[in-house]
N, C-alpha and C positions, 0 to 999 in steps of 0.2 A: 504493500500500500504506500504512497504516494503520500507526502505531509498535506494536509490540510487546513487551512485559516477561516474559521469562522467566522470570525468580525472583529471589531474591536471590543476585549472585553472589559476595559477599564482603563481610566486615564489616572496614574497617582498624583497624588496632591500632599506635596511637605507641610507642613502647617504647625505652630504651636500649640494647638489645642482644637484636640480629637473632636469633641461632644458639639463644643459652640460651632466648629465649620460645618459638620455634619446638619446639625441644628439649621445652621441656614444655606443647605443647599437640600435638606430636605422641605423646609417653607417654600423657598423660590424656584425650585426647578424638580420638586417631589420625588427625590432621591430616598426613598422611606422603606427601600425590600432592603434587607442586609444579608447577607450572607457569610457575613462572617464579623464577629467583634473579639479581638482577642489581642492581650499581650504578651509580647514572649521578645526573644532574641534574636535577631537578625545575624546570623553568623557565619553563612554564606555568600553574604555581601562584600567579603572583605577590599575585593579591589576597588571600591568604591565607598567602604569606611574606615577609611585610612588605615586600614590592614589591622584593626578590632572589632569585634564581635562587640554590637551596639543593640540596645535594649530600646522598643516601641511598641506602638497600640497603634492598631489597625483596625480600621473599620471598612469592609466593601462594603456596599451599598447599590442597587440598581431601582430602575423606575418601570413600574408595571406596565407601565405604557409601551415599555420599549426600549432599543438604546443600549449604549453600552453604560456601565458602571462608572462610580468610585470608587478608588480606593483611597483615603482619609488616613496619612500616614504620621503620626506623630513621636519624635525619639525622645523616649523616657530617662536617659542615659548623659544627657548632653541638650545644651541649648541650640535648639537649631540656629542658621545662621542664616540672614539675606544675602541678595545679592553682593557680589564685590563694588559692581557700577550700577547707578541707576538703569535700571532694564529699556530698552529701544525697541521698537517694534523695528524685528528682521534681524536681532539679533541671536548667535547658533543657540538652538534648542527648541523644547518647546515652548510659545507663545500663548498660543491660545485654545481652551477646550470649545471645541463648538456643540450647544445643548439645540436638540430639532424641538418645533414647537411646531401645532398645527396652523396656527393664526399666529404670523411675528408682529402683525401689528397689534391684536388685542394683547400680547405678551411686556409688547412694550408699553402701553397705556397701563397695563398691571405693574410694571416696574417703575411709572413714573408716582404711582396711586400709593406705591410701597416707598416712598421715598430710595427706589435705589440708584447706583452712582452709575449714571446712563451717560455714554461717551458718545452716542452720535445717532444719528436720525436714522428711523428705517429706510434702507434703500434697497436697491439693484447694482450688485455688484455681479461682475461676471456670471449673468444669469441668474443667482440666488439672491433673496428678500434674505434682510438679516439685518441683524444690528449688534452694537458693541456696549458691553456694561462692564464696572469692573467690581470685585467681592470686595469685601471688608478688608480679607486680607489681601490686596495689592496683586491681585491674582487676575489675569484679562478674561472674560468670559464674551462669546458670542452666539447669539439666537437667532438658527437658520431655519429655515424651511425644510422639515423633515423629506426624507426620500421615501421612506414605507414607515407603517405603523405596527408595532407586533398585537396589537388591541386597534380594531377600529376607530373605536368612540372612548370619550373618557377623558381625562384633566388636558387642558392644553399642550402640557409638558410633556416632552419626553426626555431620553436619556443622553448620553453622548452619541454623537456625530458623528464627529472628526474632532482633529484637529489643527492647529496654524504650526509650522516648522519655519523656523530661522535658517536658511541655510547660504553655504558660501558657491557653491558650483550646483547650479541648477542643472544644468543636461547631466552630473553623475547621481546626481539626488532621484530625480524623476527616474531614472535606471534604477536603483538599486531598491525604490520603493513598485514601480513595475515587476521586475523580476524576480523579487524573494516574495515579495506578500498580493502580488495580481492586481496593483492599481494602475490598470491597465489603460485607463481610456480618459485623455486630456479633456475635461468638462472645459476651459479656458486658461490661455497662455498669454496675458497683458503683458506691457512695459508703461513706466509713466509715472504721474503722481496720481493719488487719490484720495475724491473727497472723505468717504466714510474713515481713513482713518488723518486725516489731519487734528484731532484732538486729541487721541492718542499720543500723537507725534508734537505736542503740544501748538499746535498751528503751524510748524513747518510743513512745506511740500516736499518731501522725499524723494527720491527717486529710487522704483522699486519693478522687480518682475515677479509676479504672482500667477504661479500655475495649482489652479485645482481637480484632484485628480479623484479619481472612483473608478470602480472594480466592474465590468462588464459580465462578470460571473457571479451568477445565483451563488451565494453561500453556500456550504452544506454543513453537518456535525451537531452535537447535541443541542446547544444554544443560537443555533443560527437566525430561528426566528425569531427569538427576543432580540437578539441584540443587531441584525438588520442590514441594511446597507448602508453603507459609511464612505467619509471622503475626506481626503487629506488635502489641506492646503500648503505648498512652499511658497519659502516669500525669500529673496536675495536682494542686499542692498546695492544698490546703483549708485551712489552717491557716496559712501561712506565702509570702513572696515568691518564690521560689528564685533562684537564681545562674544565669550560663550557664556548662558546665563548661568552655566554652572565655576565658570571659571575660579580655581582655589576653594571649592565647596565640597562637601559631601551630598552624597545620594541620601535623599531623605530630608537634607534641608527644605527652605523655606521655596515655595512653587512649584508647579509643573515636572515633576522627577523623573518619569518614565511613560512610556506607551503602552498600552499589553496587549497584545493578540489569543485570544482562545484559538488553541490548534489541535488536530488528530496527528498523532506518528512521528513524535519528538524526535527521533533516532533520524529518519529521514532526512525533517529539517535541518537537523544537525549537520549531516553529510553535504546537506546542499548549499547551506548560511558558509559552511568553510568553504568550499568551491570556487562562489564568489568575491574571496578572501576577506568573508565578516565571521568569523569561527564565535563559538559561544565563550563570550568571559565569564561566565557564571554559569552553572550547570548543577541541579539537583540531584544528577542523575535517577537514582530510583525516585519512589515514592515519598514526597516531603510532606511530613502533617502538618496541620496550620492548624490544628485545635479543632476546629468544626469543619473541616474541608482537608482534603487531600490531593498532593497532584506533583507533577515534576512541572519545575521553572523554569527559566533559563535568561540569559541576557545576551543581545550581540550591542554592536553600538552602529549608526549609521556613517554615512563618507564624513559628517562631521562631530563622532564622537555621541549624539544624541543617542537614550539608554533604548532601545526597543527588548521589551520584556513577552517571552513565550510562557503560555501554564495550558498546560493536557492535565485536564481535570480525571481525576479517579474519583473521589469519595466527596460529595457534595450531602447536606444539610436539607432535608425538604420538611418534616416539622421536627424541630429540633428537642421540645417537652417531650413527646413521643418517640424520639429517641428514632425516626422515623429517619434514612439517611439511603441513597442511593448512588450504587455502584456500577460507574458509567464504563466499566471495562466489561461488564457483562449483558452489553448490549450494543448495538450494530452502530456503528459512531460515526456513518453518515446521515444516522437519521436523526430529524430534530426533533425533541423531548415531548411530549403530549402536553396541550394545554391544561391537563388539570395537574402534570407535574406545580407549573407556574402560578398555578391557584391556589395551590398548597402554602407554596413558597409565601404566596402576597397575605395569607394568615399571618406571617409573622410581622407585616408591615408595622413603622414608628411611626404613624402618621402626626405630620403637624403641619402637610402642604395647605397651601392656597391656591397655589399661581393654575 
């Protein structure tokens, strides 16, 4: 069998405090299914926590609606730390999570109704309605126009999208996101400045190339139709060097940490990610337990260093009081999970959305 990517499963998020980010990204963008809340060691991390085993609290979190996850990562061990330089829109890593929303305009009348910190007008950017807010904590957040819904009907909100990437060589970027994970198909390829983010960029005009890409192939695997079709934006500065936003940090600090991909046939991927010469820096190998969930991880890094995180789930949480848990290696892993798995699952919802 052939590796498989199912979507994206989760965007992580550094953060100093687990509960309150949670808290309002379950209010405003109804992140309220968890799947997992747990604290323990990170100890497989090491090439990326300065070669010690660092102690945090983890929250994944997904939206019934749809969409990929959170993962809400906070280190109990050490004070996270921001950025080195004030963060620039187009600088390497990731920038921005993109949350789908069915209606971005009545989304954004809800965020101005919630007093939140709204950075630019709904518009039309290369095909997609969308706009730009930013979290409490200093975090860029964007509300696009969903591509599928894994629930027809139901809260505005949905889960992750995509995301925005900082990068320095666009033509090896758009390659190496094409041929290891299938985003295969240019949705738009601009040059220029542009309006929606000129307050971002504090009223400077940039100069910037922005290509967004998406996957021509139907998903397949256990979670495919929850978490959807998805699409990645690059963004390369024209005008300027940029920074890496991780530069002199830890993985885990303060922002946007990683990407994750839910995949089938880790050993595969493995064979193929080094091929391309992105080999895995991090590797579970067997079965890693995370308290309420099981599964092997992995980490490669992109042409410029940004973290992309793999997890081939084994042993998932479906009511957890009941002790009730489902083991996805004993069942056909191109197929995606029954709806009333995921109805199980949204029993355990923390609701305190609105939006």
């Amino acid at each position: 069998m052939q590796y498989n990517i199912s979507g994206i499963q989760q965007i992580g998020l550094g953060n100093a405090s687990v509960y309150n980010t949670w808290e309002w990204y379950r209010k405003h963008f109804s992140m309220d299914m968890p799947v997992f809340d747990e604290a323990a060691e990170a100890g497989l991390m090491l090439p990326y926590t300065d070669g010690k085993p660092q102690a945090r609290h983890a929250v994944l979190a997904l939206n019934y609606n749809g969409g990929g996850g959170m993962e809400i990562w906070q280190y109990t061990s050490r004070t996270p730390v921001g950025p080195k330089n004030p963060l620039q829109f187009g600088d390497l890593g990731i920038a921005v999570a993109k949350f789908k929303a069915r209606d971005v305009e009545e989304h954004y009348q809800y965020a101005k109704s919630a007093g939140l910190d709204i950075l630019s007008d709904v518009s039309f950017v290369n095909g997609v309605k969308h706009y730009f807010l930013r979290d409490p904590y200093n975090n860029l957040v964007e509300v696009a126009e969903g591509l599928d819904w894994y629930k027809p009907s139901g809260s505005n909100c949905g889960g992750v999208l995509g995301v925005t990437m900082g990068v320095s060589d666009m033509n090896l970027s758009v390659e190496f996101y094409k041929s290891l994970l299938g985003y295969d198909v240019v949705l738009s390829d601009s040059s220029g400045t542009f309006d929606d983010l000129k307050q971002i960029d504090g009223g400077e005009s940039r100069q910037y190339r922005r290509v967004l890409l998406t996957h021509n192939k139907t998903r397949t695997g256990p979670f495919s139709k929850m978490l959807g079709k998805t699409m990645i934006e690059l963004v390369q500065c024209l005008d300027r060097k940029p920074n890496h936003i991780f530069e002199g940090r830890l993985w885990g600090d303060l922002g946007y940490i990683h990407l994750c991909f839910d995949v089938q046939n880790m050993q595969d991927l493995k064979e193929s990610s080094t091929m391309i010469g992105h080999p895995f820096t991090v590797d579970s190998a067997e079965s890693f337990d995370m308290g309420e969930a099981a599964g092997r991880f992995a980490y490669i890094e992109d042409p410029d260093g940004t973290l992309i995180e793999f997890v081939e789930a084994h042993k998932i949480p479906i009511i957890k009081k009941l002790g009730w848990y489902l083991d996805l290696r004993k069942r056909d892993q191109t197929q995606s999970l029954p709806n009333y798995f995921f109805a199980a699952m949204a029993l355990g919802r923390k609701k305190s959305s609105v939006a």
